[in-house]
C-alpha positions in Angstrom: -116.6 -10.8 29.9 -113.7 -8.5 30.2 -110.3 -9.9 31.5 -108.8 -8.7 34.7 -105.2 -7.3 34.3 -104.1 -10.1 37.1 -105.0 -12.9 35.9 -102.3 -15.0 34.8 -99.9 -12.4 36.8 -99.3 -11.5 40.3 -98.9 -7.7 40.4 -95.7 -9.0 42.5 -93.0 -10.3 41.0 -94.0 -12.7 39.4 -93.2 -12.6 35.5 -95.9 -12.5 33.1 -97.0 -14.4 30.5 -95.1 -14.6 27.3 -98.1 -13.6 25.4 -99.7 -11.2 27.9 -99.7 -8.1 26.0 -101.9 -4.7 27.4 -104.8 -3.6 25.4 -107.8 -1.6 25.9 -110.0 -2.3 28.1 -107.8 -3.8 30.3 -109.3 -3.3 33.8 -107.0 -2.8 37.5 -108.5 -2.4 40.9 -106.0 1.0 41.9 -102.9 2.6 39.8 -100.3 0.5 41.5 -101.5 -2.8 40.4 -101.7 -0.6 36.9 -98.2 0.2 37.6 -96.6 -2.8 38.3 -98.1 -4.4 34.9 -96.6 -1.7 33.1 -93.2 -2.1 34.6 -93.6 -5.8 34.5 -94.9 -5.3 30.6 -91.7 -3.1 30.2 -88.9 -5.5 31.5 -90.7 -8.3 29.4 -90.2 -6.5 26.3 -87.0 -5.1 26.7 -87.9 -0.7 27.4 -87.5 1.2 30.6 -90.4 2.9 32.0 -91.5 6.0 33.2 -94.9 7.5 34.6 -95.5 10.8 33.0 -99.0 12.2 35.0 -101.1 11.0 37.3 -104.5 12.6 38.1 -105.7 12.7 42.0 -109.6 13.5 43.1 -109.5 16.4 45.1 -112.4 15.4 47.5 -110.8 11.6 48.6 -107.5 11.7 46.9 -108.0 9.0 44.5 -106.7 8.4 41.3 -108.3 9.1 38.4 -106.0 8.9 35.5 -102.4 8.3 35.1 -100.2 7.6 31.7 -97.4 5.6 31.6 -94.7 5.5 29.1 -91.6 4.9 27.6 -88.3 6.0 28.9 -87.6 7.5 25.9 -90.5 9.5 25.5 -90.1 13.5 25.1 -86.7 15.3 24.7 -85.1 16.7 27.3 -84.6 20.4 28.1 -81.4 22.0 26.0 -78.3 21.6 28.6 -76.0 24.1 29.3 -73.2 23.1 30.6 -70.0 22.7 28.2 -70.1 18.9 28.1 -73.9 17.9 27.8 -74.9 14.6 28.7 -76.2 12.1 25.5 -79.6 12.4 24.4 -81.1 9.1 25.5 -84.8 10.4 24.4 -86.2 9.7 21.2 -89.8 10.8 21.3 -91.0 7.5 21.2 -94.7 7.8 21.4 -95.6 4.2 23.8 -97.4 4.7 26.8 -100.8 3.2 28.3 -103.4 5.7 29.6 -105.8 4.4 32.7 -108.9 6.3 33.6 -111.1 5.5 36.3 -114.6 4.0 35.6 -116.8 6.1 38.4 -119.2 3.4 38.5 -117.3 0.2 39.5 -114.4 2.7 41.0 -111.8 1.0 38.7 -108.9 1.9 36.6 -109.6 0.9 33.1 -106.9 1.1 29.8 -108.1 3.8 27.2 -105.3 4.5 25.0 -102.7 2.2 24.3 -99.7 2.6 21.8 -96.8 -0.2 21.9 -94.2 0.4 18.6 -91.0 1.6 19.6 -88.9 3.9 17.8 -85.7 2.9 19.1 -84.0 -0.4 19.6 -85.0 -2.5 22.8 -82.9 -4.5 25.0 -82.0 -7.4 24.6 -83.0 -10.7 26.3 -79.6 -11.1 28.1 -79.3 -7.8 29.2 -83.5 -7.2 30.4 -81.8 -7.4 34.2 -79.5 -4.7 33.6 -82.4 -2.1 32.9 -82.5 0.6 35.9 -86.4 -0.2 36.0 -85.7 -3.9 36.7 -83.4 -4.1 39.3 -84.7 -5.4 42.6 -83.2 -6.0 45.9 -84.6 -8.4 48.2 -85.7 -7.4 51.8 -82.6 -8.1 53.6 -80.1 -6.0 51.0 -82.3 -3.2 51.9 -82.3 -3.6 55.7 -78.3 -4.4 55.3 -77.5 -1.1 53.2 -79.9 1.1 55.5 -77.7 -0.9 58.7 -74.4 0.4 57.1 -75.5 3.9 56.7 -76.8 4.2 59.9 -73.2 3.1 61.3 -71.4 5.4 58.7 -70.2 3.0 56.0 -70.1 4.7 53.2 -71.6 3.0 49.9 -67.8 1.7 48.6 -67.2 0.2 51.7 -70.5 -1.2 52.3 -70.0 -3.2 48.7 -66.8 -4.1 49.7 -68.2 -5.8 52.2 -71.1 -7.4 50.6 -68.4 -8.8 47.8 -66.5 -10.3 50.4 -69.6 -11.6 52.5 -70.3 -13.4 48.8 -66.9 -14.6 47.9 -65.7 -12.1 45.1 
């Protein structure tokens, strides 16, 4: 019997299991659920994440395939301006590749790689990571509030420190 990606995790934020780790044959009803492992498997162990493809069906718009990776997969393009930004991309070859099983319409892992080339982050810095950091409901309808009545995004932080006490 083959183990659903959710079990053991909620697909929203809840964090995983410290010894759920992806592998083949890994099954997820749609990409998002898919998605949300990855990012979740990503903050876990310490990398950013990145989706590089995703494959629709033409006739119903449905996924079919989609590869997630590592941050640092790739180079970037040369830059050229005269002060070029730090290459932050180290070819790291991670990722974890989802096709769609056309007979049970599900997303199922195919290809999986998971050693790093690079250093991770740490455990006391894993919030830090761009990929990880969440805003609850009401930040979101409080920043959208003070840009509607033209607080820029200084003073709108000034504010919220001062709503907090700092």
């Amino acid at each position: 019997m083959e183990e659903k990606a959710n079990e053991g995790h909620d697909a929203f934020n809840t964090p995983m299991l410290p010894s759920f780790v992806p592998r083949v044959g890994m099954e997820f009803r749609n990409s998002n659920e898919a998605w949300a492992y990855w990012l979740s498997y990503g903050g876990q162990k310490g990398f950013e994440v990145r989706k590089r493809y995703t494959n629709k069906r033409k006739s119903d718009g449905k996924i079919t395939s989609c590869k997630f990776v590592c941050a640092n997969e790739g180079h970037r393009l040369k830059d050229k301006r005269d002060c070029p930004r730090a290459e932050t991309r180290t070819d790291c070859q991670v990722h974890m590749i989802v096709i769609m099983d056309r007979k049970k319409e599900i997303l199922k892992v195919t290809d999986l790689v998971l050693e790093h080339n690079h250093q991770l982050h740490l455990p006391e810095t894993l919030h830090l990571m761009v990929s990880q950091r969440k805003i609850s409901d009401l930040q979101a309808f409080e920043i959208e509030t003070a840009d509607d009545a033209g607080i820029g995004p200084k003073a709108a932080h000034e504010l919220a420190s001062r709503q907090v006490g700092g």
